[in-house]
Steps between C-alpha positions, in 0.01 A plus 500: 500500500564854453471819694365832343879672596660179311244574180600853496861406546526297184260741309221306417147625425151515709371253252679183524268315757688274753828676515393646874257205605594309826285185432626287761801481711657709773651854527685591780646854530675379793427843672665731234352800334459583125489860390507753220229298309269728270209327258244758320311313195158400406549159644312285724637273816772716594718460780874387602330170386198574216345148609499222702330163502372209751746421752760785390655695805672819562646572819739713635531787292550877519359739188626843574569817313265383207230569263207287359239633261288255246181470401308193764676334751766723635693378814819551669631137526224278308244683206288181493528217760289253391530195781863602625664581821655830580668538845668755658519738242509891519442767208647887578730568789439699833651817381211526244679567236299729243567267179374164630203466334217246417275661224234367290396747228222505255270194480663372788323241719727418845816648626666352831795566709623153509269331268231631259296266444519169756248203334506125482450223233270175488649164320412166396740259670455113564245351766680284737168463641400121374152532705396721201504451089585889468876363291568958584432705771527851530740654710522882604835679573464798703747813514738612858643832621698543769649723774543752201563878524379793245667880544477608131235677384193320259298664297217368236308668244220416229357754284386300200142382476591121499245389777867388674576606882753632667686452807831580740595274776779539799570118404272397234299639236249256462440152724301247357681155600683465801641656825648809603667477809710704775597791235513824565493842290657861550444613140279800405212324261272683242260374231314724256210390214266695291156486369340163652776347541563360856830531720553319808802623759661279787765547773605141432268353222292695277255241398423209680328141402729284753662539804720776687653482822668847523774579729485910534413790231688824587558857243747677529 
Protein backbone atom coordinates (compact mmCIF):
# COMPACT_ATOMS: atom_id res chain seq x y z
CA UNK A 1 0.00 0.00 0.00
CA UNK A 2 0.64 3.54 -0.47
CA UNK A 3 0.35 6.73 1.47
CA UNK A 4 -1.00 10.05 -0.10
CA UNK A 5 2.79 11.77 0.86
CA UNK A 6 4.39 8.56 -1.03
CA UNK A 7 1.83 9.30 -4.23
CA UNK A 8 2.83 12.83 -4.27
CA UNK A 9 6.44 11.89 -3.81
CA UNK A 10 6.70 9.86 -6.97
CA UNK A 11 4.30 12.27 -8.88
CA UNK A 12 1.51 10.33 -9.71
CA UNK A 13 -2.02 11.58 -10.46
CA UNK A 14 -5.51 11.73 -8.37
CA UNK A 15 -6.80 9.26 -10.85
CA UNK A 16 -5.01 6.09 -10.61
CA UNK A 17 -7.33 4.24 -8.04
CA UNK A 18 -5.45 1.98 -5.51
CA UNK A 19 -2.17 3.74 -5.36
CA UNK A 20 -3.24 5.20 -1.62
CA UNK A 21 -5.67 2.25 -0.57
CA UNK A 22 -4.73 0.34 2.69
CA UNK A 23 -6.88 -2.81 2.01
CA UNK A 24 -5.62 -4.94 4.62
CA UNK A 25 -2.61 -5.13 6.73
CA UNK A 26 -1.04 -3.04 9.46
CA UNK A 27 0.47 0.50 9.73
CA UNK A 28 2.32 1.41 12.53
CA UNK A 29 3.78 4.95 12.83
CA UNK A 30 5.53 3.74 15.76
CA UNK A 31 4.80 7.17 17.48
CA UNK A 32 6.45 9.48 14.82
CA UNK A 33 4.97 12.48 13.16
CA UNK A 34 4.56 13.31 9.41
CA UNK A 35 4.45 16.91 8.31
CA UNK A 36 4.52 19.44 5.51
CA UNK A 37 1.81 17.42 3.60
CA UNK A 38 -0.50 19.70 1.30
CA UNK A 39 -3.41 17.97 -1.12
CA UNK A 40 -5.97 20.55 -2.92
CA UNK A 41 -7.86 18.68 -5.97
CA UNK A 42 -11.28 17.68 -6.91
CA UNK A 43 -10.79 14.27 -5.47
CA UNK A 44 -12.67 12.12 -3.23
CA UNK A 45 -11.30 9.85 -0.07
CA UNK A 46 -8.58 12.01 0.87
CA UNK A 47 -6.40 11.61 3.67
CA UNK A 48 -2.66 10.48 4.69
CA UNK A 49 -4.36 7.18 3.55
CA UNK A 50 -7.38 7.92 0.71
CA UNK A 51 -8.93 4.40 1.80
CA UNK A 52 -8.94 1.62 3.82
CA UNK A 53 -10.64 -1.75 3.84
CA UNK A 54 -11.92 -4.66 6.35
CA UNK A 55 -9.46 -5.45 8.87
CA UNK A 56 -6.86 -2.60 7.77
CA UNK A 57 -5.31 -0.65 10.82
CA UNK A 58 -3.59 2.54 11.44
CA UNK A 59 -2.13 3.26 14.63
CA UNK A 60 0.26 5.39 15.98
CA UNK A 61 0.57 8.26 13.90
CA UNK A 62 1.07 12.03 14.09
CA UNK A 63 -0.34 14.42 10.97
CA UNK A 64 0.92 17.85 11.71
CA UNK A 65 1.61 21.02 9.84
CA UNK A 66 -0.74 19.85 6.91
CA UNK A 67 -3.44 20.54 4.54
CA UNK A 68 -6.37 18.41 3.13
CA UNK A 69 -8.98 19.74 0.74
CA UNK A 70 -11.10 17.29 -1.80
CA UNK A 71 -14.29 16.99 -2.79
CA UNK A 72 -16.21 13.92 -0.15
CA UNK A 73 -14.45 12.26 2.36
CA UNK A 74 -11.79 14.49 3.71
CA UNK A 75 -9.86 13.27 6.85
CA UNK A 76 -6.67 13.78 8.54
CA UNK A 77 -5.36 10.15 8.80
CA UNK A 78 -8.12 7.93 6.88
CA UNK A 79 -10.68 9.76 3.94
CA UNK A 80 -12.80 6.57 3.87
CA UNK A 81 -12.52 3.74 6.47
CA UNK A 82 -14.63 1.27 5.38
CA UNK A 83 -14.33 -1.78 8.19
CA UNK A 84 -10.70 -0.76 9.44
CA UNK A 85 -9.06 0.05 12.65
CA UNK A 86 -7.51 3.35 13.45
CA UNK A 87 -5.83 3.73 16.90
CA UNK A 88 -4.15 6.28 18.48
CA UNK A 89 -3.96 8.66 15.90
CA UNK A 90 -3.87 12.57 16.09
CA UNK A 91 -4.45 15.24 13.17
CA UNK A 92 -2.98 19.11 13.95
CA UNK A 93 -0.68 19.79 16.84
CA UNK A 94 -1.29 21.78 20.17
CA UNK A 95 0.22 24.95 18.98
CA UNK A 96 -2.67 25.21 16.42
CA UNK A 97 -0.88 25.88 13.78
CA UNK A 98 -2.89 28.17 11.21
CA UNK A 99 -2.22 25.84 8.00
CA UNK A 100 -3.48 22.48 9.30
CA UNK A 101 -6.45 22.14 7.64
CA UNK A 102 -9.28 19.60 6.81
CA UNK A 103 -11.53 21.21 4.05
CA UNK A 104 -14.19 19.88 1.95
CA UNK A 105 -15.23 22.35 -0.77
CA UNK A 106 -18.01 22.40 -3.22
CA UNK A 107 -20.31 19.34 -3.42
CA UNK A 108 -18.68 18.06 -0.54
CA UNK A 109 -20.45 15.47 1.65
CA UNK A 110 -18.18 14.65 5.10
CA UNK A 111 -15.02 16.13 6.36
CA UNK A 112 -13.36 14.65 9.67
CA UNK A 113 -10.41 15.31 11.76
CA UNK A 114 -9.18 11.84 11.85
CA UNK A 115 -11.49 10.15 9.53
CA UNK A 116 -14.18 11.46 7.12
CA UNK A 117 -16.22 9.12 6.56
CA UNK A 118 -16.03 5.81 9.12
CA UNK A 119 -18.55 2.84 7.46
CA UNK A 120 -18.49 -0.91 7.28
CA UNK A 121 -18.99 -3.68 4.61
CA UNK A 122 -21.29 -6.93 4.49
CA UNK A 123 -19.80 -10.29 2.69
CA UNK A 124 -20.68 -13.63 1.65
CA UNK A 125 -18.28 -16.04 3.35
CA UNK A 126 -18.73 -19.91 3.99
CA UNK A 127 -21.28 -21.40 6.65
CA UNK A 128 -19.48 -23.56 9.02
CA UNK A 129 -22.80 -23.93 10.43
CA UNK A 130 -23.80 -27.72 9.17
CA UNK A 131 -27.28 -27.40 11.22
CA UNK A 132 -28.32 -25.19 8.23
CA UNK A 133 -28.28 -25.68 4.12
CA UNK A 134 -27.43 -21.79 3.80
CA UNK A 135 -23.67 -23.16 1.71
CA UNK A 136 -22.99 -18.58 2.55
CA UNK A 137 -23.67 -16.53 5.26
CA UNK A 138 -23.40 -13.02 5.56
CA UNK A 139 -21.00 -11.48 7.66
CA UNK A 140 -20.78 -7.66 8.70
CA UNK A 141 -17.43 -5.87 9.43
CA UNK A 142 -17.79 -2.89 11.46
CA UNK A 143 -15.32 0.24 11.60
CA UNK A 144 -12.94 1.36 15.18
CA UNK A 145 -11.51 4.68 16.39
CA UNK A 146 -9.53 5.11 19.08
CA UNK A 147 -8.04 7.34 21.82
CA UNK A 148 -7.61 9.86 18.83
CA UNK A 149 -6.98 13.64 19.07
CA UNK A 150 -8.19 16.57 16.52
CA UNK A 151 -6.52 20.37 16.96
CA UNK A 152 -6.75 21.45 13.27
CA UNK A 153 -9.40 23.22 12.11
CA UNK A 154 -12.47 21.42 9.70
CA UNK A 155 -14.49 23.06 7.67
CA UNK A 156 -17.32 21.74 5.03
CA UNK A 157 -19.24 23.42 2.47
CA UNK A 158 -22.04 22.58 -0.24
CA UNK A 159 -23.47 25.12 -2.40
CA UNK A 160 -24.61 23.12 -5.40
CA UNK A 161 -28.19 21.94 -5.64
CA UNK A 162 -27.28 18.15 -5.65
CA UNK A 163 -29.83 17.04 -2.88
CA UNK A 164 -26.16 15.92 -1.14
CA UNK A 165 -25.40 16.98 2.68
CA UNK A 166 -22.87 18.30 4.35
CA UNK A 167 -21.01 17.82 7.42
CA UNK A 168 -17.70 18.62 9.82
CA UNK A 169 -16.75 16.36 12.58
CA UNK A 170 -13.96 16.75 15.57
CA UNK A 171 -13.26 12.93 14.61
CA UNK A 172 -15.54 11.90 11.95
CA UNK A 173 -17.55 13.29 9.31
CA UNK A 174 -20.06 10.85 8.93
CA UNK A 175 -20.66 7.37 11.17
CA UNK A 176 -22.65 4.84 9.74
CA UNK A 177 -20.84 1.39 10.74
CA UNK A 178 -19.01 1.04 13.75
CA UNK A 179 -17.60 2.60 17.00
CA UNK A 180 -16.12 5.69 18.03
CA UNK A 181 -14.45 5.46 21.12
CA UNK A 182 -12.35 7.50 23.87
CA UNK A 183 -11.38 10.41 21.22
CA UNK A 184 -11.25 13.65 21.87
CA UNK A 185 -11.32 17.07 19.77
CA UNK A 186 -9.75 20.68 20.27
CA UNK A 187 -10.31 21.81 16.67
CA UNK A 188 -12.52 24.81 15.72
CA UNK A 189 -15.40 23.05 13.33
CA UNK A 190 -17.68 24.88 10.75
CA UNK A 191 -20.08 23.62 8.06
CA UNK A 192 -21.94 25.86 5.62
CA UNK A 193 -24.84 24.76 2.76
CA UNK A 194 -27.18 26.71 0.67
CA UNK A 195 -30.62 26.57 -0.64
CA UNK A 196 -32.22 23.20 0.88
CA UNK A 197 -29.46 21.67 1.29
CA UNK A 198 -28.83 20.27 4.85
CA UNK A 199 -25.53 20.58 7.05
CA UNK A 200 -25.00 18.77 10.13
CA UNK A 201 -21.98 20.00 12.72
CA UNK A 202 -20.37 17.79 15.59
CA UNK A 203 -17.72 18.26 18.32
CA UNK A 204 -16.67 14.67 17.64
CA UNK A 205 -18.99 13.20 14.86
CA UNK A 206 -21.07 15.15 12.63
CA UNK A 207 -23.52 12.56 11.61
CA UNK A 208 -24.29 9.65 13.41
CA UNK A 209 -26.01 6.06 12.43
CA UNK A 210 -23.72 3.90 14.96
CA UNK A 211 -22.10 4.29 18.00
CA UNK A 212 -19.90 7.05 19.87
CA UNK A 213 -18.37 6.87 23.09
CA UNK A 214 -16.69 10.34 23.32
CA UNK A 215 -13.95 11.13 25.61
CA UNK A 216 -14.10 15.23 25.95
CA UNK A 217 -14.97 18.13 23.26
CA UNK A 218 -13.09 21.37 24.13
CA UNK A 219 -12.51 24.94 21.56
CA UNK A 220 -10.04 26.71 21.85
Amino acid sequence: FKSIFERQLEGLTPDEEEIYKLKTGIFDGNEKTISGLYFNADQEYVGLFGETESNAEIKNVSVVNSYFKGTNYVGGVVGYNMAGYVINCTNGSENKDPTEINQGNLNAYYTGGIVGKNSGTTIQVPNTDTSTEEIFIEMTYYSYVSGCKNFAEISSCIISDTGAYSGSGGIVGDLSYGYVTYCINYGYITTSSSGDMAAFLGGIVASQTATVIPLRVEYL
